[in-house]
C-alpha positions as CSV (number, residue, x, y, z in Angstrom):
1,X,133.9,70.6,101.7
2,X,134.6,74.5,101.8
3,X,137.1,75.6,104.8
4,X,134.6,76.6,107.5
5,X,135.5,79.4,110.3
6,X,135.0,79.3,113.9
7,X,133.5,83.0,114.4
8,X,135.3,85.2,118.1
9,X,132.7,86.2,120.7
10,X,132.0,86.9,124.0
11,X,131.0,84.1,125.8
12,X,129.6,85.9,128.9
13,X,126.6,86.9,126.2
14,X,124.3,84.0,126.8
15,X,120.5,83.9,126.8
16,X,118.6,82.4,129.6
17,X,116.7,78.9,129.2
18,X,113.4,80.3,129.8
19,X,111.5,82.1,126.8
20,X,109.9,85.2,128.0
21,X,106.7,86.1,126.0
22,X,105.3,89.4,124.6
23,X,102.0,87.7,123.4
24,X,99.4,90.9,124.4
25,X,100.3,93.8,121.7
26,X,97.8,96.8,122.0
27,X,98.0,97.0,117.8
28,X,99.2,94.7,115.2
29,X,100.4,95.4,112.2
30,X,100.1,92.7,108.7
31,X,101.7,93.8,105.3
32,X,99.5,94.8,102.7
33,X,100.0,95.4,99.2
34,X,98.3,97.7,97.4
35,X,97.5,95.4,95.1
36,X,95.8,93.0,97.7
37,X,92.1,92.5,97.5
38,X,91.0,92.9,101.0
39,X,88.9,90.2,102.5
40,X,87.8,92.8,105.8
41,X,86.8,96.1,105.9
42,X,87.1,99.0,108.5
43,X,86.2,98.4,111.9
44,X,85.0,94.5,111.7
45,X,85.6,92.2,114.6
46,X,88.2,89.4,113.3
47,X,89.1,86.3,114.9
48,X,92.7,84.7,115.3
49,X,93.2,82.9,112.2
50,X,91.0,85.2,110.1
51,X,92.3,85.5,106.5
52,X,92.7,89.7,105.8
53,X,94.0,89.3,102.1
54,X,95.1,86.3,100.5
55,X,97.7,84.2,102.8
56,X,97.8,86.8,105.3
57,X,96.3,86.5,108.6
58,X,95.1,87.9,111.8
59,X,97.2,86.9,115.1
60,X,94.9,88.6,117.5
61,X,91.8,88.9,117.7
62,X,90.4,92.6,117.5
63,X,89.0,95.4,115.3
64,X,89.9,96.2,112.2
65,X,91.8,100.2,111.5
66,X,93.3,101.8,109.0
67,X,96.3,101.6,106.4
68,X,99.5,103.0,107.8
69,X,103.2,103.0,106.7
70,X,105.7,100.9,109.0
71,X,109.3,99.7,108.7
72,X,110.0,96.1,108.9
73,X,112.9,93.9,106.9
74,X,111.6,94.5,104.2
75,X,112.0,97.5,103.6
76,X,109.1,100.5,104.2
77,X,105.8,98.8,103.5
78,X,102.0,99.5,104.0
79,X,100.4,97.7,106.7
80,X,97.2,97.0,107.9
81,X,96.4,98.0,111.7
82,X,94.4,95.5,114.0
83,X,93.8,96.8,117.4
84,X,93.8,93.7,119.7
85,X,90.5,92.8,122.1
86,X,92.5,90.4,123.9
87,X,89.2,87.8,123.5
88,X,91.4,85.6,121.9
89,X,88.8,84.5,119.8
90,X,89.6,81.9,117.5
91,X,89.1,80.3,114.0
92,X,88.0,76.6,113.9
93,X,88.3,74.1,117.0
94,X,91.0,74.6,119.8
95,X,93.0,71.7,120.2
96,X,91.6,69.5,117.5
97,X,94.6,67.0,116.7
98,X,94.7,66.3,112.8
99,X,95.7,63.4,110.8
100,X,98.3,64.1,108.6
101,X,98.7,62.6,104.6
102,X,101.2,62.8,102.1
103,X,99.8,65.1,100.4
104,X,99.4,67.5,103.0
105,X,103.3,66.9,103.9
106,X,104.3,67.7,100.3
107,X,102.6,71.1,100.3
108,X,105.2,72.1,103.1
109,X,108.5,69.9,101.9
110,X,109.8,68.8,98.9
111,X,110.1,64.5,99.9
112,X,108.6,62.8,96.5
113,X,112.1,62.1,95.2
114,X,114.3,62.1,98.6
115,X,115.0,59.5,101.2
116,X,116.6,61.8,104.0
117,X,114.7,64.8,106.2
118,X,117.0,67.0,108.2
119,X,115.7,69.4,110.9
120,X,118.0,72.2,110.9
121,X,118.1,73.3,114.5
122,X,121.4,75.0,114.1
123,X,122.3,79.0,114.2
124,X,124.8,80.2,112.8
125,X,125.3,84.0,113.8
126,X,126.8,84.8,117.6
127,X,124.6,85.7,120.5
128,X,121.7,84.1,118.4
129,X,119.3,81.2,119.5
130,X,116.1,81.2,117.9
131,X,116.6,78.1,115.8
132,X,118.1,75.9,119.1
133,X,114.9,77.5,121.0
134,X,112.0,76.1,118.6
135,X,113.3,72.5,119.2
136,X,114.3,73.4,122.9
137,X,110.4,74.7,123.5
138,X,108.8,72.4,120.7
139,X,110.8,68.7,120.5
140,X,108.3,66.8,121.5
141,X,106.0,67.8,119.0
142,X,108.5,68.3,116.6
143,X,109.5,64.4,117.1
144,X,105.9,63.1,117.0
145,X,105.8,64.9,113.9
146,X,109.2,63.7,112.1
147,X,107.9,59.7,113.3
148,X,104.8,60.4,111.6
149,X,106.4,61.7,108.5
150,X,108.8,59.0,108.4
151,X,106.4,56.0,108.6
152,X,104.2,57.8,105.6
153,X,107.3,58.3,103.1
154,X,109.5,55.3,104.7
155,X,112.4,57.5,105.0
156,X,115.5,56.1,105.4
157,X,116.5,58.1,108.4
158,X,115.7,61.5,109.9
159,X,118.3,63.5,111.3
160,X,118.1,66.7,113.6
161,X,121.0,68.8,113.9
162,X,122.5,70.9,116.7
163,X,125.8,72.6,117.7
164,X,127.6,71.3,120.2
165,X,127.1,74.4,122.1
166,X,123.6,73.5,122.7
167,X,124.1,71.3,125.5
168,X,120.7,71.8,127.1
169,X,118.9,70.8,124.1
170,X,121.1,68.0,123.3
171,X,120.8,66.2,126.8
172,X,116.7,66.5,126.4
173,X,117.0,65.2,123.2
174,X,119.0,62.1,123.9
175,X,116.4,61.4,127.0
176,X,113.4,61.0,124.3
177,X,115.3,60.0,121.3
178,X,115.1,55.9,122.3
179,X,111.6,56.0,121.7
180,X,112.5,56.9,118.1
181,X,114.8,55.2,116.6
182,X,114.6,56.2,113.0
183,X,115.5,59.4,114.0
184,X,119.5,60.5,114.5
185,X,120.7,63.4,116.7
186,X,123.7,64.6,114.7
187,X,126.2,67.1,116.6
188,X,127.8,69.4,114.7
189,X,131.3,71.6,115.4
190,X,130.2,75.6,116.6
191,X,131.8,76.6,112.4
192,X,130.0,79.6,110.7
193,X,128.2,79.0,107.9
194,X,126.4,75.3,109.1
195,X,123.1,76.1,109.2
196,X,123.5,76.8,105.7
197,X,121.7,73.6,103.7
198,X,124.4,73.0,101.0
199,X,127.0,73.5,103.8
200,X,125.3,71.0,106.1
201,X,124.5,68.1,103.9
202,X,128.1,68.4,102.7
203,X,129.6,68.3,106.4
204,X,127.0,65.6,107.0
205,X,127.8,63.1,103.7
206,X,124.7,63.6,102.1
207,X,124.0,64.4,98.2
208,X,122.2,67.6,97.9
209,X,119.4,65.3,95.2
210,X,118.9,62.9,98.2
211,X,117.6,65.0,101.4
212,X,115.5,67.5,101.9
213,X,116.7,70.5,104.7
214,X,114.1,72.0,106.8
215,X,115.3,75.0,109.5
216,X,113.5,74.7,113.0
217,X,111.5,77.9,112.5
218,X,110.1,76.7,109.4
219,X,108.6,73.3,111.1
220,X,107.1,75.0,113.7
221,X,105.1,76.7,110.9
222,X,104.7,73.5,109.3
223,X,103.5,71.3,112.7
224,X,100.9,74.7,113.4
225,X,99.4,73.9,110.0
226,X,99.0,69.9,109.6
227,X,99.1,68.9,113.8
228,X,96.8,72.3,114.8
229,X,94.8,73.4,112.1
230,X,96.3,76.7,113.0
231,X,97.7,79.5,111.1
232,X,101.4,80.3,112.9
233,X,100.4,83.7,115.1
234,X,103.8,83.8,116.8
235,X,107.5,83.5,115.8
236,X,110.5,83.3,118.5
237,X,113.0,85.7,118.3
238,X,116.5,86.3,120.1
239,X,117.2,89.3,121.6
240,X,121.0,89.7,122.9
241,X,123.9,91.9,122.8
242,X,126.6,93.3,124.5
243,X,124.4,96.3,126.0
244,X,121.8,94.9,127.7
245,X,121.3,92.6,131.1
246,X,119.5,90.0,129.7
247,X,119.9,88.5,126.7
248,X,117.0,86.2,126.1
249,X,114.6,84.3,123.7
250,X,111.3,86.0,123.3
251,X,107.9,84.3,122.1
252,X,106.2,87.2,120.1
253,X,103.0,87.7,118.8
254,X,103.1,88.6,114.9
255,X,102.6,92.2,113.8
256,X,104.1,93.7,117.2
257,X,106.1,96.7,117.2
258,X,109.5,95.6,118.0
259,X,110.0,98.7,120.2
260,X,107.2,97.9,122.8
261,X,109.0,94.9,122.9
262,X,112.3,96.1,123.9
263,X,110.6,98.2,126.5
264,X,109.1,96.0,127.9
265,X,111.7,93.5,128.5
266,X,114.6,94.9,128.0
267,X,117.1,96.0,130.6
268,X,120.0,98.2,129.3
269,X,123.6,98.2,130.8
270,X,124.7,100.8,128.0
271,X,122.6,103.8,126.7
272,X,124.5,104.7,123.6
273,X,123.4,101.5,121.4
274,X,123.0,100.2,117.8
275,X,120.2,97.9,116.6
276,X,121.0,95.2,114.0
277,X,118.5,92.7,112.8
278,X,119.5,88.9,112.0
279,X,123.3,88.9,113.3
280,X,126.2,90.9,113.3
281,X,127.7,89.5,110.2
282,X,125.1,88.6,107.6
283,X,122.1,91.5,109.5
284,X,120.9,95.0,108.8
285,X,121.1,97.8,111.0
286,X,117.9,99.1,111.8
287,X,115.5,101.8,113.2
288,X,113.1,100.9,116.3
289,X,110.5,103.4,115.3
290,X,108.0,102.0,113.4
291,X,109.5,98.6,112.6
292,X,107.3,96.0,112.6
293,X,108.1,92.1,113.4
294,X,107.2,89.8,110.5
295,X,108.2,86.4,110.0
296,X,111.5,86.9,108.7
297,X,112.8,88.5,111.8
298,X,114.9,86.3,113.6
299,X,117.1,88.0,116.0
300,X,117.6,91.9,117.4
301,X,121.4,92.3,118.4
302,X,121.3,95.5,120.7
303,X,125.4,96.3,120.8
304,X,127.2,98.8,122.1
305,X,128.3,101.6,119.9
306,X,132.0,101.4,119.8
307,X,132.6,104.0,117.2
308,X,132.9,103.1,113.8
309,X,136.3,101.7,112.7
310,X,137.2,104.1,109.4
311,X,137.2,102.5,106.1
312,X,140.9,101.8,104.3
313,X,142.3,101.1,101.0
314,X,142.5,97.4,100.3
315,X,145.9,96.5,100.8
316,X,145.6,93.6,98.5
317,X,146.0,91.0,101.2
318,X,143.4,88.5,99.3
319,X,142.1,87.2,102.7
320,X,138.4,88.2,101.4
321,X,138.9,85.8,98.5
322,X,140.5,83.3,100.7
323,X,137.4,82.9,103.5
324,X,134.7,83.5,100.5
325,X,132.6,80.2,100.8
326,X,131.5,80.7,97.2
327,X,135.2,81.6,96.2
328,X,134.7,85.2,94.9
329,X,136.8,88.0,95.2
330,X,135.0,90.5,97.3
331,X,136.5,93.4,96.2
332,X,135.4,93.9,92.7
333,X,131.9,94.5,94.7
334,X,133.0,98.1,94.7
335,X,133.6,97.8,91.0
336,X,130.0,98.9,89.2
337,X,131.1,96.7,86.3
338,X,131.3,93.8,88.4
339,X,129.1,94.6,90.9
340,X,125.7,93.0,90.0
341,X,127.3,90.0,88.1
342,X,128.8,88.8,91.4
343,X,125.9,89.7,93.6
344,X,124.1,86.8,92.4
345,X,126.4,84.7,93.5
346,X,127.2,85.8,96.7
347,X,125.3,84.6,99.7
348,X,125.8,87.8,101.9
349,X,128.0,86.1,104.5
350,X,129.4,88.6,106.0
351,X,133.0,87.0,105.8
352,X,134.5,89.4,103.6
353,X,133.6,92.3,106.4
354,X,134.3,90.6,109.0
355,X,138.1,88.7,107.9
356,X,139.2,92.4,106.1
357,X,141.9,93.8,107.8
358,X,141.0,97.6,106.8
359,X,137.5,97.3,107.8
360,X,136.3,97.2,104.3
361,X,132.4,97.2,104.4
362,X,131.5,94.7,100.8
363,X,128.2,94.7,101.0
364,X,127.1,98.1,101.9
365,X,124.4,99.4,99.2
């Protein structure tokens, strides 16, 4: 197995144990393409649920408004405003409990061929929680739904990893986990790079051809759908960071601007601050204005600005090459020739960055 790294951090930057919510957005915001064939037009009344354009849906229920350009991970994108009525009408029945088949489960994950399930509950980047809080807020759905899965494929075992960090979630879990006992709470060292599936199944012993991974976020998705008979309206995300008060997990309605969020719960401690989506070693530094959360938003870091640390010449110490988990040399990256070649390859880490003595920035574009 690849040499994993324990990753330095400030341990006084911990999130409380009670989510706080931001569920009642005056606007929401889905991503359109322009190539979309729209299934609304201006001004109708949609209901939570509601399909807009193929596979995208409404989180609120509201009116529908116009096109307008907003920021999100993706890059700059056209989306679709919904202005929310707060009815909290919804599509189909509330609370109707569905029976789940095998055929329904292999829409979602990949089991024809594989006698292992793992529920990745594990996160990787500092100051980040968002995969420890779906469990945390969701287990005992989440192990209803892992039983049910397992008697339907006869699994040989389901496991559920955590980092030993997450002491909280590991005492609930080992309170519930007797009624269960197909499924294994594994415990896993607090090493960078985990959370990744190949690097999990090979810290765990298991061939990649014989389990199939799934990250927490991703099953909460999955139990909305085939448990609910619901479209996923809400995502958790962490929100932490060395210049605020109160680092915390957030349950956040879907199309939200990011910055109503952060006014509305966030306290600051330092006013000269940077934003950075997703961590501080594999995220993006981003803008406020006008970025939108989607689905693939995971975590907002809100540090302090330290000033930047000025780029050097590589000294040619080789520690880049030596912490690369896919064993590349890092700095042909500022090497056009190589550039592209080796950016398939590379899994954007952060490593490299972070291990460089000169403050060599690899992946900057």
């Amino acid at each position: 197995m690849q040499k994993l790294i324990e990753i330095e951090k400030d341990d006084s930057i911990l999130v409380s144990s009670q989510v706080e919510s931001f569920l009642r957005p005056d606007m929401v915001y889905l991503p359109i393409s322009i190539h979309d064939q729209f299934l609304v037009k201006k001004n109708d009344l949609v209901r939570i649920g509601d399909e807009i354009v193929r596979n995208v849906f409404s989180p609120v229920s509201g009116v529908v408004h116009s096109l307008k350009k907003k920021n999100s991970l993706e890059g700059e994108k056209i989306f679709l405003e919904i202005e929310n009525d707060f009815e909290e009408r919804r599509k189909g029945k509330v609370g109707l409990k569905r029976r789940i088949t095998k055929e329904r489960v292999l829409d979602y994950l990949p089991l024809e061929d594989k006698k292992i399930l793992v529920l990745n509950a594990i996160d990787d980047e500092i100051y980040v929680s968002t995969q420890n809080f779906y469990l945390f807020c969701y287990y005992e759905e989440f192990l209803g739904l892992l039983d049910e899965i397992h008697q339907l494929f006869c699994l040989d075992a389901i496991y559920v990893c955590l980092k030993a960090s997450s002491s909280e979630n590991i005492n609930q879990l080992m309170n519930d986990l007797g009624m269960y006992p197909d499924i294994i709470l594994k415990v896993v060292p607090d090493l960078y790079l985990l959370s990744k599936p190949e690097f999990l199944l090979s810290y765990l012993g298991i061939g990649h051809d014989q389990a199939c991974v799934v990250y927490a976020d991703q099953f909460y998705r999955i139990y909305n759908d085939l448990k609910r008979g619901r479209t996923m309206s809400d995502i958790l995300i962490t929100i932490s960071g060395d210049a605020i008060k109160n680092p915390m997990v957030v349950q956040v309605k879907l199309g939200s601007l990011l910055k109503d969020v952060v006014l509305v719960l966030v306290s600051y401690k330092s006013k000269d601050v940077e934003f950075i989506a997703n961590g501080l070693l594999s995220g993006k530094k981003i803008d406020l204005d006008n970025f939108v959360v989607t689905s693939s938003l995971s975590s907002l870091l809100i540090m302090k600005k330290k000033g930047l640390k000025k780029e050097g010449k590589c000294i040619n110490c080789g520690l880049c090459s030596e912490v690369c988990p896919v064993h590349l040399n890092p700095i042909l990256f500022k090497d056009p020739k190589y550039q592209e070649q080796m950016k398939k390859q590379c899994i954007k880490c952060g490593l490299c960055t972070y291990i460089c003595p000169v403050y060599i920035h690899f992946l900057e574009d």
